[in-house]
LOKOLTI-320228 format. One record per residue: residue number from 1; x, y, z of N, C-alpha, C in turn. Coordinates in nm, 3 decimals. Example, Ala and Ser with C-alpha at 12.3 -4.5 7.8 and 13.67 -1.06 7.14 Angstrom:
+-----+---------+---------+---------+---------+---------+---------+---------+---------+---------+
!   n !   neast !  nnorth !     nup !  caeast ! canorth !    caup !   ceast !  cnorth !     cup !
+-----+---------+---------+---------+---------+---------+---------+---------+---------+---------+
!   1 !   1.319 !  -0.569 !   0.780 !   1.230 !  -0.450 !   0.780 !   1.320 !  -0.330 !   0.780 !
!   2 !   1.285 !  -0.225 !   0.708 !   1.367 !  -0.106 !   0.714 !   1.290 !   0.003 !   0.787 !
+-----+---------+---------+---------+---------+---------+---------+---------+---------+---------+
END
This chain:
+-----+---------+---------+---------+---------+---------+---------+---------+---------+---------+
!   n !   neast !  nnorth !     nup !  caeast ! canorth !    caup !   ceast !  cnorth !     cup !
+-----+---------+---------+---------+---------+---------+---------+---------+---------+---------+
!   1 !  -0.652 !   0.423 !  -1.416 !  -0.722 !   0.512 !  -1.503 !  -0.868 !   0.473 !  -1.515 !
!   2 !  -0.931 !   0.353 !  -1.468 !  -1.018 !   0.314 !  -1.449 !  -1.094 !   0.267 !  -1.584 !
!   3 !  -1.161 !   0.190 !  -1.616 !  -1.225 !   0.136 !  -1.720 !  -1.325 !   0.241 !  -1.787 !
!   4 !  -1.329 !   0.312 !  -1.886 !  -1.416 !   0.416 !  -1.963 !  -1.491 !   0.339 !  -2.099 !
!   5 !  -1.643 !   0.367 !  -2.060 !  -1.705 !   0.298 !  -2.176 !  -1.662 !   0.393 !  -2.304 !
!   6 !  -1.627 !   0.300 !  -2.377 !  -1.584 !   0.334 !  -2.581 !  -1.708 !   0.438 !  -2.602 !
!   7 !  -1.806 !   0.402 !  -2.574 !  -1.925 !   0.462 !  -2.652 !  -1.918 !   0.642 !  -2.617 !
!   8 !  -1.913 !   0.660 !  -2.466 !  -1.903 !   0.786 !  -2.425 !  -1.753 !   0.859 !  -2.426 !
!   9 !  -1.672 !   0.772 !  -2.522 !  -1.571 !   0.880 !  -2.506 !  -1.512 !   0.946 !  -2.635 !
!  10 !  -1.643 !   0.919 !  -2.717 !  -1.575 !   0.973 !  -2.860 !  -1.754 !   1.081 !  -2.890 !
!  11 !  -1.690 !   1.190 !  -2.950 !  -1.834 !   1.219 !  -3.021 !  -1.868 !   1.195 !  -3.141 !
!  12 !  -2.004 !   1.191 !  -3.204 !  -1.986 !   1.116 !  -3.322 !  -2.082 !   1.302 !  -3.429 !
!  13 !  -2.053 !   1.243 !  -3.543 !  -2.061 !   1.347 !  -3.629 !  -2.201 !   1.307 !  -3.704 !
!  14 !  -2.286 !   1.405 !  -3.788 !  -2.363 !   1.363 !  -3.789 !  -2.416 !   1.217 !  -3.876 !
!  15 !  -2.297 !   1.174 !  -3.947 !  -2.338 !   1.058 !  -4.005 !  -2.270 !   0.932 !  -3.940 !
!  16 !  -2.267 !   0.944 !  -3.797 !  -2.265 !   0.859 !  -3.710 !  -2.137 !   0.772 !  -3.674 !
!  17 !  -2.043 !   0.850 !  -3.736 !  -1.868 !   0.794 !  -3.797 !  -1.824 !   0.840 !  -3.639 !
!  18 !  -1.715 !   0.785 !  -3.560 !  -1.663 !   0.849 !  -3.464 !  -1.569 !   0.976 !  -3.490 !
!  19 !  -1.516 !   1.081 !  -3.428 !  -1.445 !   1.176 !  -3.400 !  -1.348 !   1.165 !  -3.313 !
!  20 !  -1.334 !   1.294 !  -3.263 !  -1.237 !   1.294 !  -3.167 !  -1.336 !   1.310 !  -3.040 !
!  21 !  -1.213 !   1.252 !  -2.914 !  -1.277 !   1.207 !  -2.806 !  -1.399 !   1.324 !  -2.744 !
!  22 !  -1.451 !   1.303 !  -2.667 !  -1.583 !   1.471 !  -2.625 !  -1.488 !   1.510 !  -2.505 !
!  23 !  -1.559 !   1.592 !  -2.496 !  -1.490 !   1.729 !  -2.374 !  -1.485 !   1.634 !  -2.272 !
!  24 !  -1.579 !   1.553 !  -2.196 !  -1.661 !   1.568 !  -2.052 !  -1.543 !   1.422 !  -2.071 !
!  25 !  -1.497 !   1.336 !  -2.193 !  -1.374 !   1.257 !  -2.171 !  -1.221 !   1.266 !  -2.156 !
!  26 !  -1.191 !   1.422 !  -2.186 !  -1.111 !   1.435 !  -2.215 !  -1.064 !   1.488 !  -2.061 !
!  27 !  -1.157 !   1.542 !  -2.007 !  -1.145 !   1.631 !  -1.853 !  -1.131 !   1.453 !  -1.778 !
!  28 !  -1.181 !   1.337 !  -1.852 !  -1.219 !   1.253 !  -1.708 !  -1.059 !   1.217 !  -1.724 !
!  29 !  -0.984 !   1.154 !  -1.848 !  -0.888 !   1.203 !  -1.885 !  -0.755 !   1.220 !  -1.797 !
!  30 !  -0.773 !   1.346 !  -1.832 !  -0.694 !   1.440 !  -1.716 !  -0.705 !   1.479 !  -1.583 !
!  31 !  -0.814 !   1.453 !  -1.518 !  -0.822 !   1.416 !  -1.344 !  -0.771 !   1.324 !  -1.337 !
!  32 !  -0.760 !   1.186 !  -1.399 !  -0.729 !   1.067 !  -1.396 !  -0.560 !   1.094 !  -1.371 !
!  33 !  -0.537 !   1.137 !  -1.477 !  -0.360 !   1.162 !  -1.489 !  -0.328 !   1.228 !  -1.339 !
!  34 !  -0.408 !   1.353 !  -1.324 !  -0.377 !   1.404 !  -1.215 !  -0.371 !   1.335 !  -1.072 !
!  35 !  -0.463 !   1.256 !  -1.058 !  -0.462 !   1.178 !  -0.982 !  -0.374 !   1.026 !  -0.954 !
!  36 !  -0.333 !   1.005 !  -1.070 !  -0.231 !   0.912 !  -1.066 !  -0.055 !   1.003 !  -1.054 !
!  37 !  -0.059 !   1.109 !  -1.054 !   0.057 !   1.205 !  -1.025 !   0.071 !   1.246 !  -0.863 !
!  38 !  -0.047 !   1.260 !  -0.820 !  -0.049 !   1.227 !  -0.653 !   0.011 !   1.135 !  -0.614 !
!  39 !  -0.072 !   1.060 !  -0.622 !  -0.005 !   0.871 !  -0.589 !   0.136 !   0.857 !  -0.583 !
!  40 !   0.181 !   0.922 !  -0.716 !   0.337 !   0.845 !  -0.756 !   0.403 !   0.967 !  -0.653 !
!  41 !   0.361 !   1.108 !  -0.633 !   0.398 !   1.183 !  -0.572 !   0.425 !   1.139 !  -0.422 !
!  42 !   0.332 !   1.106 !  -0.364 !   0.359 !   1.000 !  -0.220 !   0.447 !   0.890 !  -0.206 !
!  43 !   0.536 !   0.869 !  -0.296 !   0.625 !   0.769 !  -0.284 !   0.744 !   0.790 !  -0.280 !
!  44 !   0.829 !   0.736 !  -0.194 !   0.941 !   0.757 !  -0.170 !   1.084 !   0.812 !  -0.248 !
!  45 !   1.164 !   0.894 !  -0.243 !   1.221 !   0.887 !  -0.371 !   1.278 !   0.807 !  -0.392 !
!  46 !   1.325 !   0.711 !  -0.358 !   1.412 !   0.598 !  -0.414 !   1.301 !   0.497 !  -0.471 !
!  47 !   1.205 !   0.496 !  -0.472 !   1.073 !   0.427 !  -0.560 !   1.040 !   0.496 !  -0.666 !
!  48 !   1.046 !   0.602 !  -0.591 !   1.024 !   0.742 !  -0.759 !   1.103 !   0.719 !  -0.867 !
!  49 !   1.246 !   0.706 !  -0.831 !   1.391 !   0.726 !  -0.910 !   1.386 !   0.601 !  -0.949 !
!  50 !   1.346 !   0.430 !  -0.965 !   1.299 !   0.336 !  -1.004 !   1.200 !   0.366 !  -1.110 !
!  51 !   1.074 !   0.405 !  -1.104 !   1.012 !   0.425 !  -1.211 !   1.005 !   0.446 !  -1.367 !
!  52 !   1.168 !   0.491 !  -1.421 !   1.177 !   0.510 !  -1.502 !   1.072 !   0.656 !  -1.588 !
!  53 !   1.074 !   0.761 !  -1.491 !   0.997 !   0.868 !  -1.562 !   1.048 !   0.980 !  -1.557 !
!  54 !   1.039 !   1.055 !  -1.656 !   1.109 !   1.185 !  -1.747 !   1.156 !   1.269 !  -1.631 !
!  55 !   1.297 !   1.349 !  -1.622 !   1.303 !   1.433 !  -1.552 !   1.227 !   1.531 !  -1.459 !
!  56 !   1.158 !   1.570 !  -1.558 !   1.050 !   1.659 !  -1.524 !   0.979 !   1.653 !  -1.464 !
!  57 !   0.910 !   1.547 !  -1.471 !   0.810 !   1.471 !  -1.418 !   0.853 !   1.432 !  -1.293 !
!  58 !   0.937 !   1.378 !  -1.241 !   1.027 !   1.355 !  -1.116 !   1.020 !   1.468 !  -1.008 !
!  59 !   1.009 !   1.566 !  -1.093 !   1.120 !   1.709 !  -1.031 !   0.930 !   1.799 !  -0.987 !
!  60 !   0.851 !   1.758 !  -1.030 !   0.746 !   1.801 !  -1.102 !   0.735 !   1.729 !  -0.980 !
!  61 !   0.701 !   1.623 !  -0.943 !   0.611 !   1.522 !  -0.814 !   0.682 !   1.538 !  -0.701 !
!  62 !   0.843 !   1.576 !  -0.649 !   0.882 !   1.616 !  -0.567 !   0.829 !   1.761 !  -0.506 !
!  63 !   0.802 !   1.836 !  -0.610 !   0.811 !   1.991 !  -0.549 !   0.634 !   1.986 !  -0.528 !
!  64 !   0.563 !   1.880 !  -0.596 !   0.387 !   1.883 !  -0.546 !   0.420 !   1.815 !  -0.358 !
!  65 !   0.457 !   1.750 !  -0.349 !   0.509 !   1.707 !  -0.157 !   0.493 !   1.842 !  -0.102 !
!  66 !   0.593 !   1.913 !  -0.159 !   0.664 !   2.060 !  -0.048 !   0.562 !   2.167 !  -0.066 !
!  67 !   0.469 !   2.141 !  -0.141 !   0.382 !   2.274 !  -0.147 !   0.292 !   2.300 !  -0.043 !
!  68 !   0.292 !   2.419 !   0.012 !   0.223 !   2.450 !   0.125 !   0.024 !   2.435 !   0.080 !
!  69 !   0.065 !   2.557 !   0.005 !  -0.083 !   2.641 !  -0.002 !  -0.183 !   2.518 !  -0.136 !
!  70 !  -0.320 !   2.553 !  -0.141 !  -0.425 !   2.508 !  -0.179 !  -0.376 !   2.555 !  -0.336 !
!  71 !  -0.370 !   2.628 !  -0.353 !  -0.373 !   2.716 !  -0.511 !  -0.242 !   2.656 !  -0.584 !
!  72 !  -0.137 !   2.656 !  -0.509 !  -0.017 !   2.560 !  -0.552 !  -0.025 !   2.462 !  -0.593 !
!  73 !  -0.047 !   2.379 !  -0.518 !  -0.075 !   2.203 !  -0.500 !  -0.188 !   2.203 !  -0.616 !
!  74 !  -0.329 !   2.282 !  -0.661 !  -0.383 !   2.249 !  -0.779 !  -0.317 !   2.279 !  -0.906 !
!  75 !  -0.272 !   2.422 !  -0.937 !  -0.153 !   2.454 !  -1.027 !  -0.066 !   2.340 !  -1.052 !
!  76 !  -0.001 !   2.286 !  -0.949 !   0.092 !   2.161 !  -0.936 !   0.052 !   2.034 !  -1.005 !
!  77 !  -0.044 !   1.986 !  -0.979 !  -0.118 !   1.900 !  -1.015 !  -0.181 !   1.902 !  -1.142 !
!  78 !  -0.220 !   1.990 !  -1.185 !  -0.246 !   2.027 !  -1.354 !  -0.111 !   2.032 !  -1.433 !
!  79 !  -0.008 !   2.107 !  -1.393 !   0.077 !   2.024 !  -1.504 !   0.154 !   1.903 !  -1.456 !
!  80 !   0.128 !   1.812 !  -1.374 !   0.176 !   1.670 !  -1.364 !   0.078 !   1.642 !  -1.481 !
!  81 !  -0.067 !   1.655 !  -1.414 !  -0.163 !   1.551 !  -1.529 !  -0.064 !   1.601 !  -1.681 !
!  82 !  -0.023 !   1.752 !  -1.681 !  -0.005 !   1.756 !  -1.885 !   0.138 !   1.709 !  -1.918 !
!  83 !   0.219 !   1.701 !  -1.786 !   0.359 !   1.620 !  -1.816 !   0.302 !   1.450 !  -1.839 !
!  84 !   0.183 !   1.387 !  -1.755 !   0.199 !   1.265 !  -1.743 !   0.135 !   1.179 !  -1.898 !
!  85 !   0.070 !   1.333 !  -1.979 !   0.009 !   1.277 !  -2.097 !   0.162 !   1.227 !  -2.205 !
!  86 !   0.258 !   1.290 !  -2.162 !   0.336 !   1.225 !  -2.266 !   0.338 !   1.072 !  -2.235 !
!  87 !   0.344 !   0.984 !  -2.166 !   0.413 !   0.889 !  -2.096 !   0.266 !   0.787 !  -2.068 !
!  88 !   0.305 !   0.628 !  -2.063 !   0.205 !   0.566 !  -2.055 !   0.194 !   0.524 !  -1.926 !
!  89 !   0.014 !   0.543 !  -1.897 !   0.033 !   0.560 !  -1.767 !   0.036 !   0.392 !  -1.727 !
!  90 !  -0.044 !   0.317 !  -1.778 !  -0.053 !   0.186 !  -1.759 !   0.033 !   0.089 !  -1.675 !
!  91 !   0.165 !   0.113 !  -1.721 !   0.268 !   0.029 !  -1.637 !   0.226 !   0.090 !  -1.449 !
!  92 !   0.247 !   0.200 !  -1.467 !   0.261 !   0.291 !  -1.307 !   0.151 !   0.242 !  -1.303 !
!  93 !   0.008 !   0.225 !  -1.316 !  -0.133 !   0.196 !  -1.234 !  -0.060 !   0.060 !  -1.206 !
!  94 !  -0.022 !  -0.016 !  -1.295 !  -0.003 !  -0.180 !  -1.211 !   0.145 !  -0.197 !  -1.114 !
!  95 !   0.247 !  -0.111 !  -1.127 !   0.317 !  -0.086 !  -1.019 !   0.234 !  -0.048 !  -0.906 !
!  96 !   0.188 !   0.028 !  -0.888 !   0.095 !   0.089 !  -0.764 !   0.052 !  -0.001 !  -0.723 !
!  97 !  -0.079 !  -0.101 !  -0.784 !  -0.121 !  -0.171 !  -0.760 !  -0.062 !  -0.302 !  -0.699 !
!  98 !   0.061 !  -0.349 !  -0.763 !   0.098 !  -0.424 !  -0.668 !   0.186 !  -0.362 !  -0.534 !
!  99 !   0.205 !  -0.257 !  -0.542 !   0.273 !  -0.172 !  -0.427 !   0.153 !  -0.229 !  -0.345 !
! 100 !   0.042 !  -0.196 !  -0.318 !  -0.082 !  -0.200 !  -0.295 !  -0.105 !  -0.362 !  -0.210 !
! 101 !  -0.098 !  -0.462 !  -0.333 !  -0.094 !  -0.561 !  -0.296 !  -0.006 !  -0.618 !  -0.182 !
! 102 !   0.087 !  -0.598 !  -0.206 !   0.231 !  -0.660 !  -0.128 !   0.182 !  -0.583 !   0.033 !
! 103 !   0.178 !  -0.454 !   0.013 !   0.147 !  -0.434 !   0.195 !   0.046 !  -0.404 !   0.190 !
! 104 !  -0.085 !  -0.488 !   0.176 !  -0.207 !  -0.548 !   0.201 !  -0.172 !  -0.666 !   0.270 !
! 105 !  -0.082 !  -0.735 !   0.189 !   0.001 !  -0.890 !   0.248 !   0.044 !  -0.882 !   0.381 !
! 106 !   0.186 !  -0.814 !   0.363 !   0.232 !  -0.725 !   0.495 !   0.156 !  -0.745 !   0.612 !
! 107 !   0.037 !  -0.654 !   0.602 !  -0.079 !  -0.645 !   0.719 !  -0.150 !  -0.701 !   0.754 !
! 108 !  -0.179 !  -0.794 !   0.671 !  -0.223 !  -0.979 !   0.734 !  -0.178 !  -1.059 !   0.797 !
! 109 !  -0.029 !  -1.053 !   0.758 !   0.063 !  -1.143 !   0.799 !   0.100 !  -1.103 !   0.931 !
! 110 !   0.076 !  -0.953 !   0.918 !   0.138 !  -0.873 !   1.091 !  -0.042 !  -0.913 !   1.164 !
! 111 !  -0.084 !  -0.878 !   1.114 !  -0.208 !  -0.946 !   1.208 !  -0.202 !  -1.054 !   1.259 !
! 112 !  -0.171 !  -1.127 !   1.163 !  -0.162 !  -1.305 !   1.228 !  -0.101 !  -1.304 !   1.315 !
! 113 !   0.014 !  -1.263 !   1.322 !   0.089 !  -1.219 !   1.428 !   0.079 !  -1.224 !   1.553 !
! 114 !  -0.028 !  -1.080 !   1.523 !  -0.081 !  -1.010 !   1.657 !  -0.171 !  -1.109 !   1.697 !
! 115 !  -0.260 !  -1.156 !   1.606 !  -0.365 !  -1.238 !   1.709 !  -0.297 !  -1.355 !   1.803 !
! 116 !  -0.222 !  -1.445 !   1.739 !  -0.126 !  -1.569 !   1.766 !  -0.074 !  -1.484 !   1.915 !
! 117 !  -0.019 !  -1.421 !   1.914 !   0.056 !  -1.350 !   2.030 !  -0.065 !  -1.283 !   2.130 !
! 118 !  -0.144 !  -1.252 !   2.101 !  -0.311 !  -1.217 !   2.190 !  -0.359 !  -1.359 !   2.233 !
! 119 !  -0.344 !  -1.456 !   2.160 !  -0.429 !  -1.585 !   2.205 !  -0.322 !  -1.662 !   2.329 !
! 120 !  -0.219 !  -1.661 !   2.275 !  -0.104 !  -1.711 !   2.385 !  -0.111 !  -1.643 !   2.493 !
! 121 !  -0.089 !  -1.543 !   2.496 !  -0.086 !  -1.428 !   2.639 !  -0.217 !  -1.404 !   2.677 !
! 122 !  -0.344 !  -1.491 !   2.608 !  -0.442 !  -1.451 !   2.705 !  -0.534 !  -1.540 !   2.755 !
! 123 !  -0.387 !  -1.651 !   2.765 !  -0.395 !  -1.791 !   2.825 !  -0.545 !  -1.849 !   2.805 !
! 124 !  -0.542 !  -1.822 !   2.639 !  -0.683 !  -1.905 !   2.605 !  -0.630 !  -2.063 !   2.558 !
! 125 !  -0.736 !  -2.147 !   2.643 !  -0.711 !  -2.252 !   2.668 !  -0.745 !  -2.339 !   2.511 !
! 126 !  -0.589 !  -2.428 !   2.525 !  -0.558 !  -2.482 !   2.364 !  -0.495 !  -2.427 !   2.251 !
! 127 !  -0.447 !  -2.311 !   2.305 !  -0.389 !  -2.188 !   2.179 !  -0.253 !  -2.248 !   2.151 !
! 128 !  -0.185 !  -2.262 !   2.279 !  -0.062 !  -2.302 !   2.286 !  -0.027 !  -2.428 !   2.183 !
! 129 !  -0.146 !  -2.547 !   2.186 !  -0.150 !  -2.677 !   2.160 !  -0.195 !  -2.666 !   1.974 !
! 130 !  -0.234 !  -2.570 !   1.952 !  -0.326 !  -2.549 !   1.865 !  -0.194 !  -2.468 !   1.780 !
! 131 !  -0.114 !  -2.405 !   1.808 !  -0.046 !  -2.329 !   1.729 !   0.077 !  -2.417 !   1.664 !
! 132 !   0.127 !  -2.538 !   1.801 !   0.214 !  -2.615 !   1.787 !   0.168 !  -2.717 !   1.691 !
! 133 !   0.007 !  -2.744 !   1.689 !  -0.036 !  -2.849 !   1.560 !  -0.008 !  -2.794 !   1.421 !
! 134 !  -0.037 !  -2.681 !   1.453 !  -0.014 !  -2.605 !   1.310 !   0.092 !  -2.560 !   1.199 !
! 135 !   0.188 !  -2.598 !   1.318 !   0.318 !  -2.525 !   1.297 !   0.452 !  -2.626 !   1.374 !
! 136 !   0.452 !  -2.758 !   1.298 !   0.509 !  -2.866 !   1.408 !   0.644 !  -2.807 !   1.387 !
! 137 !   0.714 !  -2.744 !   1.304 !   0.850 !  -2.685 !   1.330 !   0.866 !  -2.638 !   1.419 !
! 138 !   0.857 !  -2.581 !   1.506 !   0.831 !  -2.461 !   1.614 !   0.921 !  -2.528 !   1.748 !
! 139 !   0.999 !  -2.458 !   1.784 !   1.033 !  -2.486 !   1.944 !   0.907 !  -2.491 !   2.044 !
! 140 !   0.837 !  -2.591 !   2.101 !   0.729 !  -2.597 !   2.216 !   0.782 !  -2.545 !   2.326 !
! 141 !   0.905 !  -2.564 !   2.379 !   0.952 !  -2.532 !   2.497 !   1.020 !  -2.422 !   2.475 !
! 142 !   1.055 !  -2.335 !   2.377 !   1.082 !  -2.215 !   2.407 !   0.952 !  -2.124 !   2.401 !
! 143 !   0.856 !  -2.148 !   2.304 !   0.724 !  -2.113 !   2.297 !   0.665 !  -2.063 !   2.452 !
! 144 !   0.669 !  -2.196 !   2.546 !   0.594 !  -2.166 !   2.673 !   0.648 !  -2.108 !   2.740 !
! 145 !   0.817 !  -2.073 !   2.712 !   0.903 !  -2.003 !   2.793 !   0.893 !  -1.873 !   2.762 !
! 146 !   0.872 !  -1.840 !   2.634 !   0.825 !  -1.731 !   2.577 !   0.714 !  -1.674 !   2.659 !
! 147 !   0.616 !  -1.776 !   2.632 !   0.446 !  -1.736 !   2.696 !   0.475 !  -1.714 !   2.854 !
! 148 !   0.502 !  -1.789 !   2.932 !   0.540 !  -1.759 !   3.091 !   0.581 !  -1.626 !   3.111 !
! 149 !   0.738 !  -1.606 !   3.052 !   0.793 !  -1.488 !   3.056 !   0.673 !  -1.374 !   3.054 !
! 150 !   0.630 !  -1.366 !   2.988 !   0.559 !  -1.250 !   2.876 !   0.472 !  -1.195 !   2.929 !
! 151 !   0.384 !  -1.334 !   2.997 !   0.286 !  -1.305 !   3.102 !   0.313 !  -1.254 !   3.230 !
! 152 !   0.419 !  -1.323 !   3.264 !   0.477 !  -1.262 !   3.402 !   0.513 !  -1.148 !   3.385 !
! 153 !   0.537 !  -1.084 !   3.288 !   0.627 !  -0.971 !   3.268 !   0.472 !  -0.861 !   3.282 !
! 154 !   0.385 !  -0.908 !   3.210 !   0.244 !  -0.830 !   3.220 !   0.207 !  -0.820 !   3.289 !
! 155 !   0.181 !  -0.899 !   3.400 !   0.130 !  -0.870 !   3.559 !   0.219 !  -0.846 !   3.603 !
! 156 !   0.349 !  -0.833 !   3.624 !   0.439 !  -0.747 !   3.727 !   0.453 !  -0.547 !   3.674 !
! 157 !   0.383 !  -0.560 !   3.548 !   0.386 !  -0.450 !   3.477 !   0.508 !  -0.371 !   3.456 !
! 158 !   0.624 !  -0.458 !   3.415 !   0.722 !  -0.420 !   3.358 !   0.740 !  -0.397 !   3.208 !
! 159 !   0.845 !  -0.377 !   3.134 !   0.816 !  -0.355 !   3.029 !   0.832 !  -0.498 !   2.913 !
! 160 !   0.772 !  -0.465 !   2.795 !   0.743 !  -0.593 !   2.741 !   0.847 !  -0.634 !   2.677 !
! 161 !   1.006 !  -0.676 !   2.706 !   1.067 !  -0.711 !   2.654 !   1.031 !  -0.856 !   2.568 !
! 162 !   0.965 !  -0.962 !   2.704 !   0.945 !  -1.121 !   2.640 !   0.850 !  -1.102 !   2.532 !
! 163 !   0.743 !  -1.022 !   2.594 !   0.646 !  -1.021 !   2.478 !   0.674 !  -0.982 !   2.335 !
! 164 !   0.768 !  -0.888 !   2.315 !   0.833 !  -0.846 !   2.199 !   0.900 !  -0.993 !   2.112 !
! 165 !   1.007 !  -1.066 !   2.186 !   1.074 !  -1.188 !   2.172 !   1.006 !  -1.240 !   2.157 !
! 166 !   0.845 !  -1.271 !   2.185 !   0.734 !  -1.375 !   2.186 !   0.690 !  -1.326 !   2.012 !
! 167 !   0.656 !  -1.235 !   1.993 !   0.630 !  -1.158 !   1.815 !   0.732 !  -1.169 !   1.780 !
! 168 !   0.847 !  -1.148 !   1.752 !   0.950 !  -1.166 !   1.666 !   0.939 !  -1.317 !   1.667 !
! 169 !   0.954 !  -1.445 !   1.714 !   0.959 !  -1.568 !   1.698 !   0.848 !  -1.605 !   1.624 !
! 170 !   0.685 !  -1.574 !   1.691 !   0.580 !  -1.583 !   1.593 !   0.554 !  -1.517 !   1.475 !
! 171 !   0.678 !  -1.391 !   1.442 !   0.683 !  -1.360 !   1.309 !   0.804 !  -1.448 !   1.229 !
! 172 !   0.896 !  -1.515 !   1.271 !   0.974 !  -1.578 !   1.193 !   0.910 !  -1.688 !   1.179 !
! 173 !   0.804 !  -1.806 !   1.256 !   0.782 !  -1.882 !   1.229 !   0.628 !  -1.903 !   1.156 !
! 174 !   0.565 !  -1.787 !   1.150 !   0.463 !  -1.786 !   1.052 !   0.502 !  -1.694 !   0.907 !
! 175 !   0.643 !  -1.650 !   0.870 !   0.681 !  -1.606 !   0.769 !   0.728 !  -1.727 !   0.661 !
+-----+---------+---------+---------+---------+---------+---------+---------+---------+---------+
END
């Protein structure tokens, strides 16, 4: 929902007492909602059905997915934001957020991966020696049997079975 300065979201009367919130907060508001009804809308239903949120609201973020047309999908989206005012949004921004987090993680970890498996197969000199310092658990001799294979398999231009077996091992042993 993003951080909103106090000062601009109330109007004040003329003897300087606060009121109720101003228009131009109340709209930021409700894009906000709306936009956090997207989000939850892109998620799977069995993540949805976890959430713990009102029928409606459920039924309400499924049928915003299936909508074809432009005029729908905004219609759609205006009453998520006025279903999502019952309900606090707070918990769902930090679910998301660590949704967020975790496969941010994910995609590092698959990188590492990939590079570890790019440096081996592209017989850069010390990778091999360098991965085994790092990682003294590791089979060495299935490693190079791995790497041989993998390579051979690349210049005969067959398909990459070893190389596959070569990532799955460097994903179990950098997990």
């Amino acid at each position: 929902m993003g951080a909103m300065n106090e000062e601009n979201t109330h109007t004040q009367d003329d003897s300087g007492e606060r009121s109720r919130p101003s228009k131009s907060a109340m709209k930021r508001v409700a894009v906000s909602l709306q936009d956090l009804g997207v989000e939850l809308s892109a998620l799977p239903d069995i993540e949805l059905g976890g959430l713990d949120l009102p029928e409606n609201l459920v039924t309400a973020l499924r049928e915003l997915r299936r909508l074809p047309s432009h005029g729908a999908r905004l219609r759609q989206r205006q009453y998520i934001g006025k279903l999502m005012r019952s309900i606090d949004p707070d918990p769902l921004v930090e679910r998301l957020a660590e949704r967020k987090r975790r496969h941010d993680r994910d995609v590092r970890e698959f990188q590492q991966v990939e590079r570890w498996r790019d440096r081996l197969l592209g017989a850069e000199p010390g990778a091999l020696e360098e991965l085994l310092a790092a990682y003294p658990d590791s089979d060495g001799a299935m490693l190079t049997r791995l790497v041989e294979k993998a390579s051979k398999e690349r210049d005969d231009r067959r398909s990459p079975a070893a190389a596959r077996a070569l990532f799955a091992y460097l994903k179990q042993l950098l997990a």
